[in-house]
MDTraj code that builds the backbone (N, CA, C; nanometers):
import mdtraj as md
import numpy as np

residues = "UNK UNK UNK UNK UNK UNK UNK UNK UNK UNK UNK UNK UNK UNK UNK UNK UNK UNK UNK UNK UNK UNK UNK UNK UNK UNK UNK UNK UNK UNK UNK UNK UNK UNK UNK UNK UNK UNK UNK UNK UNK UNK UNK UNK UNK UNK UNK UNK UNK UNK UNK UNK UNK UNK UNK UNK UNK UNK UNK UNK UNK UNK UNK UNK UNK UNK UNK UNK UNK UNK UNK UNK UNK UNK UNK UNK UNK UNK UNK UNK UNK UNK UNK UNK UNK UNK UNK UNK UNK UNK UNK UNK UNK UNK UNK UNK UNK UNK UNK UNK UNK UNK UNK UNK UNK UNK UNK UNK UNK UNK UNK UNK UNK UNK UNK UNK UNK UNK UNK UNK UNK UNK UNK UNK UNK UNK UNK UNK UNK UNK UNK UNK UNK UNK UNK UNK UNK UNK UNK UNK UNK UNK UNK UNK UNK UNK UNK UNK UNK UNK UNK UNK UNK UNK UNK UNK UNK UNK UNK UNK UNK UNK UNK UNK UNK UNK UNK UNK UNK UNK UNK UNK UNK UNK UNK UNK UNK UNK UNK UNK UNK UNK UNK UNK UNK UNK UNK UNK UNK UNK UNK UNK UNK UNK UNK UNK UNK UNK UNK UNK UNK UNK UNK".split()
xyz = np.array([
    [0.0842, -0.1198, 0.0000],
    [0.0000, 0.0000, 0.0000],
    [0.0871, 0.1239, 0.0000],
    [0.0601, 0.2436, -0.0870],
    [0.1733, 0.3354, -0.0913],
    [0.0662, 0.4752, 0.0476],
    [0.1581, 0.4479, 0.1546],
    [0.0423, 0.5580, 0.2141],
    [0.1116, 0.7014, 0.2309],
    [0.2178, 0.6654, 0.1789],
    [0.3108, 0.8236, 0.2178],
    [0.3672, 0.7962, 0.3234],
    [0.4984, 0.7459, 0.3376],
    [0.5302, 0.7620, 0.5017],
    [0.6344, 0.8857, 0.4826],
    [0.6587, 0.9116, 0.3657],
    [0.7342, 1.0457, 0.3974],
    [0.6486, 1.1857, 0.4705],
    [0.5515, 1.1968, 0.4103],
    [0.4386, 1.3001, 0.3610],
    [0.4321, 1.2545, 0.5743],
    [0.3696, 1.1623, 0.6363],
    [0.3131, 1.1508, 0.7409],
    [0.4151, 1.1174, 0.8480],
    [0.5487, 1.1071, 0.8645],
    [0.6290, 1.1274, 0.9296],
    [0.6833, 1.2870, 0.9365],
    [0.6453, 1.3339, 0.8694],
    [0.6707, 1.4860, 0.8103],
    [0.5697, 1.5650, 0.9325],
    [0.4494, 1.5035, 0.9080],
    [0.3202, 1.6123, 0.9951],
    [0.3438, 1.5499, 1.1222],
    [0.4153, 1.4035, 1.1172],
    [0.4562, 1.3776, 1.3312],
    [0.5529, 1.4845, 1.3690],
    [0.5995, 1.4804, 1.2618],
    [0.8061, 1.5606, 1.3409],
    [0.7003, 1.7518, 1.3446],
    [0.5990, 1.7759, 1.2790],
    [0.5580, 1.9057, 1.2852],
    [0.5080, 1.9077, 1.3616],
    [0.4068, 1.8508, 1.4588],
    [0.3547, 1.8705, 1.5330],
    [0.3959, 1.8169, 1.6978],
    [0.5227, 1.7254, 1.6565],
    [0.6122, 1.7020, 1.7939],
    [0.6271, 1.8502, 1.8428],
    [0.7421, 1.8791, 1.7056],
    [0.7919, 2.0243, 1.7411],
    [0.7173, 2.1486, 1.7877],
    [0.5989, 2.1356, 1.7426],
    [0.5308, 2.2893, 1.7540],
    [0.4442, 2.2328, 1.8801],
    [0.4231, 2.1056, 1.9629],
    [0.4361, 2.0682, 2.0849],
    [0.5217, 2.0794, 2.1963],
    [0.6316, 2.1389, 2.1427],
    [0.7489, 2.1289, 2.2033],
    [0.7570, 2.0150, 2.3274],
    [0.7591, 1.9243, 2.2654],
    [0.7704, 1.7560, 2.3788],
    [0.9776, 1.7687, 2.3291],
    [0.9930, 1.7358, 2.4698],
    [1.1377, 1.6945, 2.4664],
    [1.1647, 1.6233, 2.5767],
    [1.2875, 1.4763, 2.5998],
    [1.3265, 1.4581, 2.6818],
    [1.4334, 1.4931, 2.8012],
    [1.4508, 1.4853, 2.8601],
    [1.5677, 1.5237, 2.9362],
    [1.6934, 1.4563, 2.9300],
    [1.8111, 1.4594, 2.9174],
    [1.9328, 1.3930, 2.9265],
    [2.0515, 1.5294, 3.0301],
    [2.1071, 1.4334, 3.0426],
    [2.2915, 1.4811, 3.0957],
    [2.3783, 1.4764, 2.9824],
    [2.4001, 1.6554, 2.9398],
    [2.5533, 1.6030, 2.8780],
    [2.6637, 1.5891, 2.8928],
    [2.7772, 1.6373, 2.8187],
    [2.8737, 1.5128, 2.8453],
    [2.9701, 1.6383, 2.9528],
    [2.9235, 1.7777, 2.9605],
    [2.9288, 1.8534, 3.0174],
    [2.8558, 1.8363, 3.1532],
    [2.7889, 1.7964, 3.1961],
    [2.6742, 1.7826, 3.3024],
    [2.5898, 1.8843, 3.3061],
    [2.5507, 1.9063, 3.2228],
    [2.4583, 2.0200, 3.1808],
    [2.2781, 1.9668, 3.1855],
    [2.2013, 1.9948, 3.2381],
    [2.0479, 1.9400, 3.1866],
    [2.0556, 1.9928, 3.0815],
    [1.9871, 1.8862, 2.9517],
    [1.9500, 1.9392, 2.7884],
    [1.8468, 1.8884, 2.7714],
    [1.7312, 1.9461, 2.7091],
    [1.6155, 1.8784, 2.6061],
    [1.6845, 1.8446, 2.4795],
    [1.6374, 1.7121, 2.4819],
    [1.6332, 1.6487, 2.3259],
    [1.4814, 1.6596, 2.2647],
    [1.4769, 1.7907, 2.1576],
    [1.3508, 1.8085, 2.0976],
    [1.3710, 1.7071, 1.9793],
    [1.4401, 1.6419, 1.9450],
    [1.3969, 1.5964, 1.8074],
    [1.3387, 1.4814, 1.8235],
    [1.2354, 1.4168, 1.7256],
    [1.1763, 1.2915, 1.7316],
    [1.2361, 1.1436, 1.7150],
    [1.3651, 1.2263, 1.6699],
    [1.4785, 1.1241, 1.5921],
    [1.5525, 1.0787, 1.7065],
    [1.5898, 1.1611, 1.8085],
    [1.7152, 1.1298, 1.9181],
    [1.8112, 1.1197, 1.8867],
    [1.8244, 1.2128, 1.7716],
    [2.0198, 1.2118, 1.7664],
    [2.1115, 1.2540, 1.8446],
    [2.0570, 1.3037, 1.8901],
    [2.1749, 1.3957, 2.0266],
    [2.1587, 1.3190, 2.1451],
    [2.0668, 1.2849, 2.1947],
    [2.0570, 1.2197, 2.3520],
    [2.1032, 1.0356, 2.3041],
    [2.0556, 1.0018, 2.1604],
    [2.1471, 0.8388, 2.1465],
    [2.2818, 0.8146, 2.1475],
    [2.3476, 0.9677, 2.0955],
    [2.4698, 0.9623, 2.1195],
    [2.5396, 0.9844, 2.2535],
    [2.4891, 1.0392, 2.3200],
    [2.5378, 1.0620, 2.4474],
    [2.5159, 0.9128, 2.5340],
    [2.4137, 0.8836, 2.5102],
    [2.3485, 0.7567, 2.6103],
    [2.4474, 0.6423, 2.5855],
    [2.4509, 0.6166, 2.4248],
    [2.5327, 0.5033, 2.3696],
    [2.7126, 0.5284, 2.4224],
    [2.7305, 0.6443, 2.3527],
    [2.8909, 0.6909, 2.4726],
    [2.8878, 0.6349, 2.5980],
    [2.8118, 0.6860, 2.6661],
    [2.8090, 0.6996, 2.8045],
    [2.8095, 0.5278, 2.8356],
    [2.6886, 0.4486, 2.7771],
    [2.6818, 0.3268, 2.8001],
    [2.5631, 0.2767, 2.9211],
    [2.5128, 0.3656, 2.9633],
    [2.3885, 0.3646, 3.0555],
    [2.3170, 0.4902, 3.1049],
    [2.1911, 0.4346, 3.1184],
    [2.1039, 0.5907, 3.2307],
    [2.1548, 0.6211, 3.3425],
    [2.1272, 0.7695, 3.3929],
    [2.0981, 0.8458, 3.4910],
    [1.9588, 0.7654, 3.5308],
    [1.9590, 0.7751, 3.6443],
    [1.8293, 0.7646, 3.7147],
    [1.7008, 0.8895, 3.6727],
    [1.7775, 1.0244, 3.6402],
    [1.6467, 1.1012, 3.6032],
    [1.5945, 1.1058, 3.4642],
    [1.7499, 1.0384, 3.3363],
    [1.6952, 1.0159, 3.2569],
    [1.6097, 0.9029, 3.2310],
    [1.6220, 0.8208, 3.2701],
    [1.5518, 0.6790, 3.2417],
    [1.3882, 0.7104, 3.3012],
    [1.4030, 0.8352, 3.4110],
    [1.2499, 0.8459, 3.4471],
    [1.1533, 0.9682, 3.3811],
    [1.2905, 1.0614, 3.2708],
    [1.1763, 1.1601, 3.1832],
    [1.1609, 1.0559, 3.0571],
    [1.2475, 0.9759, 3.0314],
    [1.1836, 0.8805, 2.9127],
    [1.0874, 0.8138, 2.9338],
    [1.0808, 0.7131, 3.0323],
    [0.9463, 0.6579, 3.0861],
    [0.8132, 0.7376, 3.0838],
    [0.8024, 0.8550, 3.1577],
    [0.7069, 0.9887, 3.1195],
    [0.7262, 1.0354, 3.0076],
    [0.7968, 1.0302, 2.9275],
    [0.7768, 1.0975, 2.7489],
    [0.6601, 0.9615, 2.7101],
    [0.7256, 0.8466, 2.7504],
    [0.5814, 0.7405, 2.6894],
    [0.4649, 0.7457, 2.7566],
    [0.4874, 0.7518, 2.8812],
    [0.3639, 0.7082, 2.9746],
    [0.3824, 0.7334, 3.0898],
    [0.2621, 0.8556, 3.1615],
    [0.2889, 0.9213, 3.3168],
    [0.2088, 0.8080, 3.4197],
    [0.1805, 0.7090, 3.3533],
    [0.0693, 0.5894, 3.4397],
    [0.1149, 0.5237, 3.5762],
    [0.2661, 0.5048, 3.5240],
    [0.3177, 0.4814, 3.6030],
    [0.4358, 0.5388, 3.6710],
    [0.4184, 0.6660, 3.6844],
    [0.5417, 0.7614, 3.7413],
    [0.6054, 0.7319, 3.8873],
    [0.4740, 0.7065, 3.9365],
    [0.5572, 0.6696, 4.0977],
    [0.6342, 0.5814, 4.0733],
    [0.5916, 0.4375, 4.0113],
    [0.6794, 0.3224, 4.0384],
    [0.7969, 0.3463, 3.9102],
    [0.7936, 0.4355, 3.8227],
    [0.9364, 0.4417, 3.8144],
    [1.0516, 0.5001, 3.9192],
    [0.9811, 0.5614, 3.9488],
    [1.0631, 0.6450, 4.0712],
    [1.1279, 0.5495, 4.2038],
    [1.0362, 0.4456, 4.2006],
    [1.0914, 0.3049, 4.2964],
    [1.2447, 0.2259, 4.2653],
    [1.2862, 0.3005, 4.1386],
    [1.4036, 0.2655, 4.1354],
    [1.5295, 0.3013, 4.1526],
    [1.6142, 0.2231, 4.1921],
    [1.7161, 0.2715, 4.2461],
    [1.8255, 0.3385, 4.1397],
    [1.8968, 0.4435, 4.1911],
    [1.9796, 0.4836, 4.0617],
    [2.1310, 0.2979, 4.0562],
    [2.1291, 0.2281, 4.1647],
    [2.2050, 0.1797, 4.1080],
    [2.1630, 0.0610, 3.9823],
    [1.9922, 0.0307, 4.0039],
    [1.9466, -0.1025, 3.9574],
    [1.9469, -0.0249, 3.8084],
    [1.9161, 0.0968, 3.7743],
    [1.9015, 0.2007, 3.6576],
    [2.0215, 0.1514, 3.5630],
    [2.1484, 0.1789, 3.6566],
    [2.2766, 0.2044, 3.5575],
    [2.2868, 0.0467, 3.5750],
    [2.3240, -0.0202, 3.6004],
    [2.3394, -0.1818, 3.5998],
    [2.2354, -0.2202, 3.4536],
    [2.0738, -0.2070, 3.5034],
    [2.0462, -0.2870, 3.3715],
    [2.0687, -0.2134, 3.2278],
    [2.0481, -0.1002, 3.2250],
    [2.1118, -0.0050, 3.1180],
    [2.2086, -0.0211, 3.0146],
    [2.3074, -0.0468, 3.1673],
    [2.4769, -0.1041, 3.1209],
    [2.4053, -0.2061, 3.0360],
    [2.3850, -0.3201, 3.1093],
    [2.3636, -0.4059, 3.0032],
    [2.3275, -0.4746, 2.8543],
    [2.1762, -0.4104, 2.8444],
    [2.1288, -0.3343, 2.7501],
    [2.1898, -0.2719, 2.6122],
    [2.2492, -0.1659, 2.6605],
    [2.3535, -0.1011, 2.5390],
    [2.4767, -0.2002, 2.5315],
    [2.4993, -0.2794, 2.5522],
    [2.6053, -0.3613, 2.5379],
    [2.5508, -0.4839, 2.4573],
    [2.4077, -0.5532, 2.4541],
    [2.3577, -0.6684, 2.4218],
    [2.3520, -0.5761, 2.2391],
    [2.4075, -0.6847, 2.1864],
    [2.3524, -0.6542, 2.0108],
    [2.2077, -0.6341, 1.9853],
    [2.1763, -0.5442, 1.8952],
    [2.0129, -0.4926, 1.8719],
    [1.9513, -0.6238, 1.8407],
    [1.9861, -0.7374, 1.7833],
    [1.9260, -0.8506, 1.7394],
    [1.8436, -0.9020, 1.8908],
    [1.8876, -0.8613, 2.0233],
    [1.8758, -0.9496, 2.1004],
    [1.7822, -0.9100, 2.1894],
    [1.6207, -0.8851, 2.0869],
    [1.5435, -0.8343, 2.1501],
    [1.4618, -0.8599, 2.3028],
    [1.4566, -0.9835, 2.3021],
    [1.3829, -1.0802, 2.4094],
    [1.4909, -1.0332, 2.5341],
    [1.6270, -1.0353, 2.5488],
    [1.7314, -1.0037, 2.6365],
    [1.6982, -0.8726, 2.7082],
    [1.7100, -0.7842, 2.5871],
    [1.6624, -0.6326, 2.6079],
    [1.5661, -0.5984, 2.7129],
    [1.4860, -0.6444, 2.6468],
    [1.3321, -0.6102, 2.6836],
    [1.2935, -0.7068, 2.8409],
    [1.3568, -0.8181, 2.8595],
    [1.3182, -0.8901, 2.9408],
    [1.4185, -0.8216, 3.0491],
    [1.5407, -0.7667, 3.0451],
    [1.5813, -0.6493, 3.1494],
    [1.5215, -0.5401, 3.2235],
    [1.4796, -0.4479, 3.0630],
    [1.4434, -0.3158, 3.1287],
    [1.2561, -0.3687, 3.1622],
    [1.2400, -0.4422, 3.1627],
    [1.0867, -0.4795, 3.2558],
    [1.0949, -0.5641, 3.3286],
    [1.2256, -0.5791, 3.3883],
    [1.2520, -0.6025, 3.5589],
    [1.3036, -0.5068, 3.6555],
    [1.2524, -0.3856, 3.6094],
    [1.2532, -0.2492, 3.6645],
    [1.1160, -0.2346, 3.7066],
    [1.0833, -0.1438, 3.8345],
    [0.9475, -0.0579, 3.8597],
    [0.8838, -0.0066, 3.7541],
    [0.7825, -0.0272, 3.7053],
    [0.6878, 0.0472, 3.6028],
    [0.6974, 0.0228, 3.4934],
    [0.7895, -0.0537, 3.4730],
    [0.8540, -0.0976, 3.2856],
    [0.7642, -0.2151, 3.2502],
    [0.6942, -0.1684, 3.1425],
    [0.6445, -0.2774, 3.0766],
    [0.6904, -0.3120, 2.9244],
    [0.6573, -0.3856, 2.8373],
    [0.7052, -0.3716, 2.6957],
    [0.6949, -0.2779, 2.6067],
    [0.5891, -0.1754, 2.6379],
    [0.5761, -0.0577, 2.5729],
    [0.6901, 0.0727, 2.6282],
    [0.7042, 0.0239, 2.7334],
    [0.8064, 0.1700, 2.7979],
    [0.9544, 0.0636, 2.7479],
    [0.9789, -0.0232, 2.7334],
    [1.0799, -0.0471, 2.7473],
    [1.1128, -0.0677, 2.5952],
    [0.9822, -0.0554, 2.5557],
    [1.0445, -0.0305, 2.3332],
    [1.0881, 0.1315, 2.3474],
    [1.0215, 0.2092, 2.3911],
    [1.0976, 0.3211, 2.3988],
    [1.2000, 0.3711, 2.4529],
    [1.2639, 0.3301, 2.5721],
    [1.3913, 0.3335, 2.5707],
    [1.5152, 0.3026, 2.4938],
    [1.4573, 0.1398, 2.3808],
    [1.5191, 0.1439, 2.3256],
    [1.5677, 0.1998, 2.2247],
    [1.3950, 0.2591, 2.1972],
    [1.4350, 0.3084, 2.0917],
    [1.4952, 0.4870, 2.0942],
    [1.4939, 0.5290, 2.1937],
    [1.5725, 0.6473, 2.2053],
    [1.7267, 0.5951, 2.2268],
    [1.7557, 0.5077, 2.2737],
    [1.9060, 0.4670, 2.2634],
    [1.9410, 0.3870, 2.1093],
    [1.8400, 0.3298, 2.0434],
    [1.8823, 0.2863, 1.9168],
    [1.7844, 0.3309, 1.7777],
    [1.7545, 0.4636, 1.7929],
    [1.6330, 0.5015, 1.7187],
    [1.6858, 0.4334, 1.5299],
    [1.8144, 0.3863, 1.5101],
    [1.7829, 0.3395, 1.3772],
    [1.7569, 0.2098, 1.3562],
    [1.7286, 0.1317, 1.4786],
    [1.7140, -0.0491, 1.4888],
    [1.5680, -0.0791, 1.5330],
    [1.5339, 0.0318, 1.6313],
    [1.4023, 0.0012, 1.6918],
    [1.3206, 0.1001, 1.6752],
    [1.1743, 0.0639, 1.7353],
    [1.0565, 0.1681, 1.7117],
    [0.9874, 0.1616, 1.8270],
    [0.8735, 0.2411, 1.9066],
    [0.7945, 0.2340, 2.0017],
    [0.6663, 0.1216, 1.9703],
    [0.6283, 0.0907, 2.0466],
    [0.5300, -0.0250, 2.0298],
    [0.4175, 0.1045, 2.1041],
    [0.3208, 0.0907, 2.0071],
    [0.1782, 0.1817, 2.0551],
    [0.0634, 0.1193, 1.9833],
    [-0.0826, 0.1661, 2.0103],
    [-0.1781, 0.1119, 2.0144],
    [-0.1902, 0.1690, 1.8443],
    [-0.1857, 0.3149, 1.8267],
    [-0.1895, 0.3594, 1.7013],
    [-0.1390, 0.2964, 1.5892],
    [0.0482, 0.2969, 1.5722],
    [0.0969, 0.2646, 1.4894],
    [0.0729, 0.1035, 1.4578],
    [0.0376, 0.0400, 1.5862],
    [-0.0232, -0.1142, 1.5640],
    [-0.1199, -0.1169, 1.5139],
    [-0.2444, -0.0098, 1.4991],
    [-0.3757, -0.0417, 1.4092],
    [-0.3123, 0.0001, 1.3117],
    [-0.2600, 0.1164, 1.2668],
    [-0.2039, 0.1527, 1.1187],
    [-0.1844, 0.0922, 1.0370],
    [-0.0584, -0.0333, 1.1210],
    [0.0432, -0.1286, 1.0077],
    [-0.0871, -0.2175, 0.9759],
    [-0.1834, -0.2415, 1.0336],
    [-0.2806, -0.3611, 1.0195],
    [-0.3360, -0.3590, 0.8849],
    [-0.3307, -0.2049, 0.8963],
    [-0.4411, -0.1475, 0.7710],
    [-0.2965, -0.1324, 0.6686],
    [-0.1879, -0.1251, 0.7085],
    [-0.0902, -0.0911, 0.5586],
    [-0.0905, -0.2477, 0.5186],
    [-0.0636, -0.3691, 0.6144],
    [-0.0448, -0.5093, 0.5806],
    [-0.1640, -0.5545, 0.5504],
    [-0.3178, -0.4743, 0.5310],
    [-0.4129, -0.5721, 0.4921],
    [-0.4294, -0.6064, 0.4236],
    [-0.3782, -0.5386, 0.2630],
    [-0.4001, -0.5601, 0.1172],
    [-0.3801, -0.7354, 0.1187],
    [-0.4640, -0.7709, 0.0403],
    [-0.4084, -0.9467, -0.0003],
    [-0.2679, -0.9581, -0.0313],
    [-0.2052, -0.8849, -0.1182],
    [-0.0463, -0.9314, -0.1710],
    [0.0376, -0.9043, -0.0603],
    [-0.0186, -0.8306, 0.0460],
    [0.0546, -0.8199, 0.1650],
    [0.0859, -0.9804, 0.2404],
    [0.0235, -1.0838, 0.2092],
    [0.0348, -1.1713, 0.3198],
    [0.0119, -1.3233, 0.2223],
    [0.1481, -1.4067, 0.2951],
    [0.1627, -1.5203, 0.2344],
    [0.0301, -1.5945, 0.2178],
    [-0.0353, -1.6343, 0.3307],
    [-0.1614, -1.6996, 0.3102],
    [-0.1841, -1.6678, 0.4403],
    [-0.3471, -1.7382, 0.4890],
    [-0.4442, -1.6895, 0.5977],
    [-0.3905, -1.6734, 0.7783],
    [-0.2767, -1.7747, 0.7560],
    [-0.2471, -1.8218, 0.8994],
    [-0.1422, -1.7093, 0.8988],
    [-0.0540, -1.6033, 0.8237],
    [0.0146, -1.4849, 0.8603],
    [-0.0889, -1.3750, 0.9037],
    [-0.1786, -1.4039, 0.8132],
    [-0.3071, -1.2658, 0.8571],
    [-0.3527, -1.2815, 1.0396],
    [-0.4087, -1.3901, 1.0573],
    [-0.4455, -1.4674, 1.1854],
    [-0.3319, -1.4282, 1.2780],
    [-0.1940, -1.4666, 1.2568],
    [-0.1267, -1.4442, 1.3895],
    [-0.0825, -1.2693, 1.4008],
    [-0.0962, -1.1849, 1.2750],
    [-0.1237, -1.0140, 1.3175],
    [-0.2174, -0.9611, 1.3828],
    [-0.3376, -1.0945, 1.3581],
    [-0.4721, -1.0265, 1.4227],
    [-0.4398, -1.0799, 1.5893],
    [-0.3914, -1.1863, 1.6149],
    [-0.3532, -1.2439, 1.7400],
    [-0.2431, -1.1640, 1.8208],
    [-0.1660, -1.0903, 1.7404],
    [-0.0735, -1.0209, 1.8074],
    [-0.1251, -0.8812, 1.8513],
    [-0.2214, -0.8083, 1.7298],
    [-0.3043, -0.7234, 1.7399],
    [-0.3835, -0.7098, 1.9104],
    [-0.4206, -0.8303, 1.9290],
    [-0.5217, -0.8195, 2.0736],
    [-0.4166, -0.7990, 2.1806],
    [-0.2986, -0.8859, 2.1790],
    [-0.1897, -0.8790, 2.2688],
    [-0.1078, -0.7895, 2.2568],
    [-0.1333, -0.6818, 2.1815],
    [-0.0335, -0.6186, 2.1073],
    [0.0615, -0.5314, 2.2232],
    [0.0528, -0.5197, 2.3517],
    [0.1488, -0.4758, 2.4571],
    [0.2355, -0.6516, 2.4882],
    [0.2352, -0.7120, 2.4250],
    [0.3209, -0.8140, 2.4474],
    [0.4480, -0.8339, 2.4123],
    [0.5357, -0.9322, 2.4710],
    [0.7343, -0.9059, 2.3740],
    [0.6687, -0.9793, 2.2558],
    [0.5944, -1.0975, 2.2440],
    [0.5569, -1.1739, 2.1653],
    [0.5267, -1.0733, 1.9877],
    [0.3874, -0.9802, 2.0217],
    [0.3463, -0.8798, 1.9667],
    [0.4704, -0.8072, 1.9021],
    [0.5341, -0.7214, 1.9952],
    [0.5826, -0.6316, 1.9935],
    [0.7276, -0.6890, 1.9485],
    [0.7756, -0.8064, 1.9005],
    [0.8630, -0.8943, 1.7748],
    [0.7878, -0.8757, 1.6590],
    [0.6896, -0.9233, 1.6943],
    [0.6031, -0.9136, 1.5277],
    [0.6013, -0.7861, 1.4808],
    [0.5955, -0.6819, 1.5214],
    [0.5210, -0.5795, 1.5177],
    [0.6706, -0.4826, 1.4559],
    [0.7829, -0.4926, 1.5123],
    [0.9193, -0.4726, 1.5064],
    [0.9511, -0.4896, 1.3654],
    [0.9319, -0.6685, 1.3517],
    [0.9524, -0.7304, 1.2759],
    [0.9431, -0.6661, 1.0407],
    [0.7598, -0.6277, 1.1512],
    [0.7120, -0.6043, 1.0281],
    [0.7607, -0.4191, 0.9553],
    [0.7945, -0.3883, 1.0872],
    [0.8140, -0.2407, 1.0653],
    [0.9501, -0.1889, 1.0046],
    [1.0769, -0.2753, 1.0300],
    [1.1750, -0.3276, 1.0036],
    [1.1552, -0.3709, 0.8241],
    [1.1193, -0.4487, 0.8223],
    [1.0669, -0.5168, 0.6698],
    [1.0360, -0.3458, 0.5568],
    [0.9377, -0.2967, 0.6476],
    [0.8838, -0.1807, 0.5960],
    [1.0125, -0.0658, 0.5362],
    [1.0415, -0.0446, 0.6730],
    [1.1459, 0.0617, 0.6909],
    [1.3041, 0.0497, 0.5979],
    [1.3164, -0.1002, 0.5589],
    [1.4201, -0.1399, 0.4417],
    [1.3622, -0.0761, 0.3086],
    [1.2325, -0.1335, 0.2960],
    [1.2148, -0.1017, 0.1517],
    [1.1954, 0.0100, 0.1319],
    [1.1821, 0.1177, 0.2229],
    [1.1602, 0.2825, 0.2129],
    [1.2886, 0.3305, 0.2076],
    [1.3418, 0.2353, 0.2476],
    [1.4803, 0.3133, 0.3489],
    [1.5033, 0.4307, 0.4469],
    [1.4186, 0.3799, 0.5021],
    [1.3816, 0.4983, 0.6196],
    [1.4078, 0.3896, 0.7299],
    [1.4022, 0.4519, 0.8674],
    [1.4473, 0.4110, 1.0003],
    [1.3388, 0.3234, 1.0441],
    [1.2780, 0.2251, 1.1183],
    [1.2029, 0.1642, 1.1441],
    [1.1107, 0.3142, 1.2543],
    [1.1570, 0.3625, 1.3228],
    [1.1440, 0.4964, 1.3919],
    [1.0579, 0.6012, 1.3598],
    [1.1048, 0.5646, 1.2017],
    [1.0485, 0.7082, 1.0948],
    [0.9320, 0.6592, 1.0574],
    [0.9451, 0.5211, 1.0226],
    [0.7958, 0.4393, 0.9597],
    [0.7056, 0.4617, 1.0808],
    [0.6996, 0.4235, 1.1873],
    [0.6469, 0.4154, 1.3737],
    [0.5801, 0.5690, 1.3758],
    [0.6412, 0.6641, 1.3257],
    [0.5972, 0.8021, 1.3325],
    [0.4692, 0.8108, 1.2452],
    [0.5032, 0.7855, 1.1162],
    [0.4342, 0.7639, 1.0152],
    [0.2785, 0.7115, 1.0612],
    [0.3208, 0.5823, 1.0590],
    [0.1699, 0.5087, 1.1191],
    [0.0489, 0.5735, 1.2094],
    [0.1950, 0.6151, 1.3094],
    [0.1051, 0.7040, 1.4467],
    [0.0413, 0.8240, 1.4337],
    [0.0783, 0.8944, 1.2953],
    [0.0058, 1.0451, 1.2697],
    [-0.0690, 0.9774, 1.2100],
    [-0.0710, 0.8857, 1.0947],
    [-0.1994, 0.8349, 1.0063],
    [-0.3080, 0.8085, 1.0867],
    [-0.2778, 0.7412, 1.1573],
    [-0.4068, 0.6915, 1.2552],
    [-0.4768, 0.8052, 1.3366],
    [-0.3890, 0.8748, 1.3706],
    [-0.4044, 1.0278, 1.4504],
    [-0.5634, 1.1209, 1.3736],
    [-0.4705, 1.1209, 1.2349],
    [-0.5545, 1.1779, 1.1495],
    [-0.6749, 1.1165, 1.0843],
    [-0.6308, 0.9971, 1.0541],
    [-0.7563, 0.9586, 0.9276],
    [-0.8533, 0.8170, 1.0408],
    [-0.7635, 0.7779, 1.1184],
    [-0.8253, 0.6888, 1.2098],
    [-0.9358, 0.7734, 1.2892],
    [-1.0329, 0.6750, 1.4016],
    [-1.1480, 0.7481, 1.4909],
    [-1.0947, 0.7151, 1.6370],
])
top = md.Topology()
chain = top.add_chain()
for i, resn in enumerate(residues, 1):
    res = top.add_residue(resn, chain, resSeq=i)
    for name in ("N", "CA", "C"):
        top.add_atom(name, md.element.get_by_symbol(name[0]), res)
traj = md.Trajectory(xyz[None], top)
């Protein structure tokens, strides 16, 4: 399906900005900085240098996704922060299940907060897992030539219901990844894409 992901990653990054949403980081100065861009070029480089979170960054990223659970991020300790972190940026991007099964043995981390961490530390490998960009891709993968036969359709719709799952949220990676080659765009950029489409043309 050609839906424009240039054209609709275009009206996310416009209306991030003229939102002015930014995260917080430490630089390499010890300076507090907002990272306004949607991309995270400036705060991935610092994070990936550095090799782990601050305790206050790991808790304005958590609140850039989701304030639901603010207290119990806050239940964490700055040392359990930099320990699994460390780890994390050290495991190869392939090694999603590792990743993810870390940073949601933290307070408040579930698979959705913990796709976004990654993906502010690896915004050209990974993407956020959300409710939006998961109905989107449904509707970009529904065309028939989209799908080998019935039982690929079936396990999107199965991942679809679970779709806050690691299970899901492989598939979901998976497919966005697939996407994001043949555009040649970032899996990140496609994730943006989806999430304004739905924003806009979705109810």
């Amino acid at each position: 399906m050609q839906m424009g992901f240039e054209r609709w990653a275009g009206e996310y990054e416009k209306n991030y900005r003229k939102d002015n949403v930014s995260i917080q980081y430490r630089s390499n100065d010890g300076r507090i900085t907002n990272e306004y861009s949607p991309y995270f070029e400036s705060i991935s480089k610092i994070l990936r240098d550095r090799g782990y979170l601050l305790g206050e960054e790991f808790i304005s990223i958590c609140e850039w996704k989701t304030r639901r659970q603010r207290n119990r991020y806050q239940e964490n300790s700055e040392e359990d922060i930099k320990h699994i972190t460390t780890h994390i940026t050290t495991i190869h991007p392939t090694k999603i299940e590792d990743q993810v099964h870390s940073l949601t043995s933290l307070n408040g981390v579930g698979v959705p907060v913990a796709s976004a961490i990654l993906t502010i530390i690896f915004p050209e490998n990974y993407c956020v897992l959300d409710y939006r960009a998961w109905r989107a891709l449904l509707w970009v993968m529904s065309k028939p030539s989209s799908f080998n036969d019935y039982i690929e359709f079936s396990e999107i719709m199965d991942n679809f219901r679970n779709y806050a799952s690691l299970s899901s949220y492989k598939h979901y990676l998976e497919k966005i990844r697939n996407i994001a080659r043949q555009y040649h765009m970032t899996p990140r950029k496609i994730e943006m894409a989806l999430w304004m489409y739905d924003k806009k043309v979705g109810n």
